[in-house]
Each structure stands twice: as structure tokens, then as C-alpha cells.
C-alpha positions in Angstrom: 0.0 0.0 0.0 3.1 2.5 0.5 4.3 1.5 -2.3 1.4 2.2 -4.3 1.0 5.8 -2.5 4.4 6.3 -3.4 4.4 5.5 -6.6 1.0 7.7 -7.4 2.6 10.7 -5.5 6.1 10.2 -7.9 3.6 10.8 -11.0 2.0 13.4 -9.4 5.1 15.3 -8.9 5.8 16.5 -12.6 1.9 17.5 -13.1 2.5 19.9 -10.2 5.8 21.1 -11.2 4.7 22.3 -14.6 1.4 24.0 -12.9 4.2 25.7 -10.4 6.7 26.7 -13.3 4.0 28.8 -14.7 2.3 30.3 -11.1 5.8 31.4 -10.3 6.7 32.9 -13.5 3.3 34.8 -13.6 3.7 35.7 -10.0 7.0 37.6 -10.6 5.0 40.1 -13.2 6.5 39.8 -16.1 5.6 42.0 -19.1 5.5 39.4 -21.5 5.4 35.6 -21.1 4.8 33.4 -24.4 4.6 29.7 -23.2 5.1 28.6 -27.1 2.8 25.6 -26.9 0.5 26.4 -29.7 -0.9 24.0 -31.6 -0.5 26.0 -34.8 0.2 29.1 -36.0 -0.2 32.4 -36.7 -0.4 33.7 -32.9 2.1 33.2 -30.2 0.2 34.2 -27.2 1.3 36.1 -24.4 0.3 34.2 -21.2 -0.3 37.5 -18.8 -2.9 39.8 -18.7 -1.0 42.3 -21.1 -1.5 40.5 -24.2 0.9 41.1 -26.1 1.4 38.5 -28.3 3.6 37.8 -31.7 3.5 35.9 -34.2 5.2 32.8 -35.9 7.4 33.0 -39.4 8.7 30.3 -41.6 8.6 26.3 -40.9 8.1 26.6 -37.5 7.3 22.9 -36.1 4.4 22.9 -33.3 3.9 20.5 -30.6 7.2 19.9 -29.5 8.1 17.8 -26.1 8.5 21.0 -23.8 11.0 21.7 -21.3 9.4 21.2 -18.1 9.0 18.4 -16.6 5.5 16.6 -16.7 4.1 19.2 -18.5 1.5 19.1 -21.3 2.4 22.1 -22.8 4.1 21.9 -25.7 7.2 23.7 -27.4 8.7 25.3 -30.6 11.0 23.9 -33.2 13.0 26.4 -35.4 14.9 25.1 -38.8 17.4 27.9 -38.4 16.4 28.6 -42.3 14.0 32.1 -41.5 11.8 30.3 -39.0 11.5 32.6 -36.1 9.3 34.3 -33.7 8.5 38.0 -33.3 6.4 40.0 -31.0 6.1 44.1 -32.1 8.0 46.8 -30.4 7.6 47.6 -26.8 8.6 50.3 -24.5 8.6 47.3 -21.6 11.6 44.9 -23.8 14.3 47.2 -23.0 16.4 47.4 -20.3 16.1 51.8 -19.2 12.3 51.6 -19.3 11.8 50.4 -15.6 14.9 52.2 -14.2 15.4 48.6 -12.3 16.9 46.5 -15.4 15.6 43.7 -17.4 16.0 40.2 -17.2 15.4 37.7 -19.9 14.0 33.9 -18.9 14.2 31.3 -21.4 14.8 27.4 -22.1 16.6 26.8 -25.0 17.5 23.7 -26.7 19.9 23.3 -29.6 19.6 20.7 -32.6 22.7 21.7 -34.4 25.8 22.2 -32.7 28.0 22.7 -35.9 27.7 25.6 -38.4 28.4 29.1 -40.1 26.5 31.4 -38.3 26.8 35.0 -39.3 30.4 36.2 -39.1 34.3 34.1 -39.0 33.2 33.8 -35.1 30.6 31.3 -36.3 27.6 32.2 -33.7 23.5 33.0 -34.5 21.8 35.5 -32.6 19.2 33.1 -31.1 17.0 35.5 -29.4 16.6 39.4 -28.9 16.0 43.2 -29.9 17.6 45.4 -32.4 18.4 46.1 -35.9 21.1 47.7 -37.8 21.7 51.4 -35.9 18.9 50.5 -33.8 20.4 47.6 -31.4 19.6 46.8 -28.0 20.2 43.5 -26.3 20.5 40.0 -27.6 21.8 36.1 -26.9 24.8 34.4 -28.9 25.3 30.8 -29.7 28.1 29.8 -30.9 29.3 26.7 -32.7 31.0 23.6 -31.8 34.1 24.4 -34.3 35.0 28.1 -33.5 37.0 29.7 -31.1 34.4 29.4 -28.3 32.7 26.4 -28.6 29.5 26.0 -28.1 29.3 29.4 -25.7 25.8 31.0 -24.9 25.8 34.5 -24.2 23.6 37.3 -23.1 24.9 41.1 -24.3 24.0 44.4 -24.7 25.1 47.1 -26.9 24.9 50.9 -27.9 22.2 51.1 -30.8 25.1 51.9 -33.2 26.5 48.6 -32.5 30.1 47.5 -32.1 31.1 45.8 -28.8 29.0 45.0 -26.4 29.1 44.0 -22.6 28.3 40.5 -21.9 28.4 37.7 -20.2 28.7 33.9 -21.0 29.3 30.2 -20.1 31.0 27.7 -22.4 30.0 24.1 -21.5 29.8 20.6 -23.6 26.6 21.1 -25.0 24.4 17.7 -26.2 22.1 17.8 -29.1 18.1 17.5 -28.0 19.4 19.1 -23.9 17.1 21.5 -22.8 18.9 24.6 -20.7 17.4 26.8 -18.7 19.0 30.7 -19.4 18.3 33.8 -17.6 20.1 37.2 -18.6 19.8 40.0 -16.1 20.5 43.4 -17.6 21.3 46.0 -14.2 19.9 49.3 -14.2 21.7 51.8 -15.6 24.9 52.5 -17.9 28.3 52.9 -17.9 28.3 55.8 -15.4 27.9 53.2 -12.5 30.8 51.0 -12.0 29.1 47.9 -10.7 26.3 47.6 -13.3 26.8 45.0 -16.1 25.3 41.4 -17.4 25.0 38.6 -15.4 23.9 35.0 -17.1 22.9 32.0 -15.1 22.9 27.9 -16.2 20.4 25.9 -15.2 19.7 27.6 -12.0 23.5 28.5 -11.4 25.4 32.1 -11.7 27.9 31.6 -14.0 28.8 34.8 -15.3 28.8 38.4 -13.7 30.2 41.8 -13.5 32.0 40.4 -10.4 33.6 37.6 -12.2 33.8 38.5 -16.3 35.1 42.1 -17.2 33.4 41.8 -20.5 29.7 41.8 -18.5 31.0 45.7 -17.2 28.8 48.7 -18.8 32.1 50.4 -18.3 34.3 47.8 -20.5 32.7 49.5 -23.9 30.9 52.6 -22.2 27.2 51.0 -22.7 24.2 53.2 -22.5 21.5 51.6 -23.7 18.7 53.7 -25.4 15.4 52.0 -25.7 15.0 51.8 -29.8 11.9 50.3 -31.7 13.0 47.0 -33.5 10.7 44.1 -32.8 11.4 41.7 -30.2 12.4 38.1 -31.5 12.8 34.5 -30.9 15.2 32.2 -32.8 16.6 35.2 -34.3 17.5 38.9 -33.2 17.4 41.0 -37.0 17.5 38.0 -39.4 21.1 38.2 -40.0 21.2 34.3 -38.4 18.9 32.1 -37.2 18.6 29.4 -34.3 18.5 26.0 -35.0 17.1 24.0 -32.2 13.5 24.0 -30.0 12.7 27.2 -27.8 10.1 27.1 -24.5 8.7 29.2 -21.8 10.2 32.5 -22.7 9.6 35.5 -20.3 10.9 38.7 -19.5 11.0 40.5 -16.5 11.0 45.0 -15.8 13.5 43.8 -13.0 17.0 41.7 -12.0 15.1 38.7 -10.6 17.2 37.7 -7.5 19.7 34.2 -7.9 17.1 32.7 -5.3 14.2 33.6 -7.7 16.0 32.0 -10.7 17.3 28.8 -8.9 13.3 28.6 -7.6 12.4 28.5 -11.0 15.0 25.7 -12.6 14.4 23.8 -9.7 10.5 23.6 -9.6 10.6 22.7 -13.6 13.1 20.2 -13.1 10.2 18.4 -10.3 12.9 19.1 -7.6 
């Protein structure tokens, strides 16, 4: 008999993470929160009370296995061949609009671990905002044969471009693994020392102002200027595109806190 009750409460476990995921994400207000789990195009629907919802381009593939655990709710595919997702401009989707920084939540899942990319670096801009002159924030992935394999990084730029401070981690990466990224863009610019990117793994801080001097505002005198490209998934301004499965992406008019961010990893993970 305990081992029945044990066994019903295991199952039960996974239902209740993914119905947590989403009540924690939703309790942290973010200003947009597209779960992705459409069963068809056009419209990617925002999951809060704003609305603001996108919509799907290319060969998008529906009804993917998501990324948390036990839950019905499906995911994205992108072919990394124009398939991408984009959601119109918004003051909320940059980082100076709040005056308490930005932070980007996403799981990501890569398909293809080898190829061109967009420049001799060989990365895609997989998600983000900004267009020629008009750039804002965005994440990098780079390939498996380039000079930082298989790196994920968050950065942010001046809208002319150029540099940009950022911060990364550069792990084996395995085809079909879901990872859980969150970016947090600090308040501010340049003109306050401590303020820069900070990127987490899977629950973990694992790059900072404190520990990368790239992630600095100060390292390339970042202001960021809150422009008017679109806001995108799978690319940033079409120059490259993401190969790979997207989920659950969300972003935030605030740093969330490292607890906040392990809370979240851990609860759709059914820990």
C-alpha cells in the first residue's frame, strides 16, 4: 500500500511542477510571457494579462516535447532557415524603461551544434531586440568548431552597435538538452561602475560583473537607449537564425534575484 502511495505521489510530482513553473513565473509580473505551446500558427500568445502576443514566421514545427518536466504544454521547433518568432515593439523589452533593469528567462534547446553562423566567429543571434543602428540586447550561440565552442551569451550594446558587454558560459553542449537561461540586464549604464550582465545555467550564476570584465557597462561605455526593432525569438534581426527547440520564454522589468532564478530551474526540473 506504501508503495502504491508512493508511486502515485512520484507521478503526481511532474503535473504539479509544470502547474508551479507557470504560477511562479506569472507571480513575478513579467511584461511578457509566451509559453510557445501552440498548436498551430499564426499567434504566439502572451500568457499574462497584457497580451501582447507575436506571431510565428517560416517552418516553425508545433507541438514539440517542452522543457518542463511533466508538462502538457508543448514547445517550438525552429529550422534555423527564417523560421522565427517576433512580438512588435515595446517600451517594456528594453532594459532603461523600468529604471530597475531587465531580465530575460528562457529554455533553450539546440539541434545543431556545428555551423556558419553569421560572421568568421561562427555564432547565431538566437533570441533578442535590435536592428542595424537601432540595437539593444541580444543572446549568442556559438558553434561547436569556433574559437568558443558551443558558448551561450547574453549582451548588450549601444544602438550603433560594435562591442557589447556580456556575459557567457562555455559548456559541452548535447544535441536534444534543454537549458534553462536567464540574462539580467542591471539598471543603468556605464556611469555606474558595478552595473553589467550577469547569465545563469540551469539555476547557477555563472557569469557576472564580479567575475567577467566583458559583462561591465564600463568595458565599452554602454548606455543603452530604448529603440523600436521588434522583439524576437530564434533570431535577433534575421542576420542568423537558431536551430534547435525554444520554451517558456519571459521577461521581467527587474533583475530577478539568484534565489528567484534557482526557484524556477528547480521547480521545472520536479525538484
Amino acid at each position: 500500500m506504501g508503495g502504491a502511495c508512493a508511486l502515485l505521489g512520484w507521478r503526481g510530482r511532474p503535473a504539479r511542477a509544470a502547474q508551479e513553473y507557470r504560477a511562479l513565473v506569472l507571480a513575478g509580473k513579467p511584461v511578457g510571457y509566451w509559453r510557445l505551446g501552440e498548436k498551430e500558427g499564426p499567434v504566439a500568445h502572451d500568457e499574462t494579462r497584457h497580451r501582447r502576443d507575436g506571431a510565428f514566421h517560416g517552418r516553425v514545427a508545433y507541438r514539440e516535447p517542452g522543457a518542463i518536466a511533466g508538462d502538457t504544454d508543448t514547445s517550438i521547433k525552429l529550422n534555423g532557415h527564417g523560421a522565427f518568432v517576433e512580438i512588435p515593439n515595446n517600451e517594456h523589452f528594453s532594459q532603461p524603461t523600468s529604471g530597475m533593469g531587465m531580465t530575460v528567462e528562457v529554455w533553450m534547446r539546440p539541434d545543431l551544434l556545428v555551423f556558419d553562423g553569421e560572421t568568421q566567429e561562427h555564432y547565431v543571434h538566437w533570441l533578442g531586440k535590435g536592428e542595424p543602428g537601432n540595437f539593444e540586447w541580444g543572446m549568442r550561440f556559438y558553434s561547436r568548431h569556433s574559437s568558443r565552442p558551443n558558448r551561450i551569451s547574453a549582451y548588450i550594446w549601444n544602438p550603433g552597435g560594435g562591442l557589447g558587454a556580456g556575459a557567457f558560459f562555455q559548456d559541452e553542449v548535447q544535441r536534444g538538452e534543454w537549458i534553462h537561461v536567464a540574462a539580467c540586464y542591471d539598471p543603468g549604464d556605464s556611469s555606474n561602475p558595478a552595473a553589467g550582465v550577469s547569465i545563469y545555467k540551469n539555476g547557477r550564476l555563472r557569469g557576472s560583473p564580479q567575475t567577467q570584465k566583458g559583462a561591465l557597462y564600463r568595458s565599452f561605455d554602454i548606455a543603452p537607449v530604448r529603440g523600436n526593432a521588434p522583439l524576437r525569438f530564434g533570431t535577433r534581426d534575421g542576420g542568423s537564425f537558431f536551430t534547435g527547440a525554444l520554451d517558456e520564454v519571459a521577461i521581467y522589468p527587474r533583475v530577478l534575484t539568484a534565489q528567484e532564478i534557482r526557484e524556477h530551474y528547480r521547480t521545472a526540473r520536479g525538484q
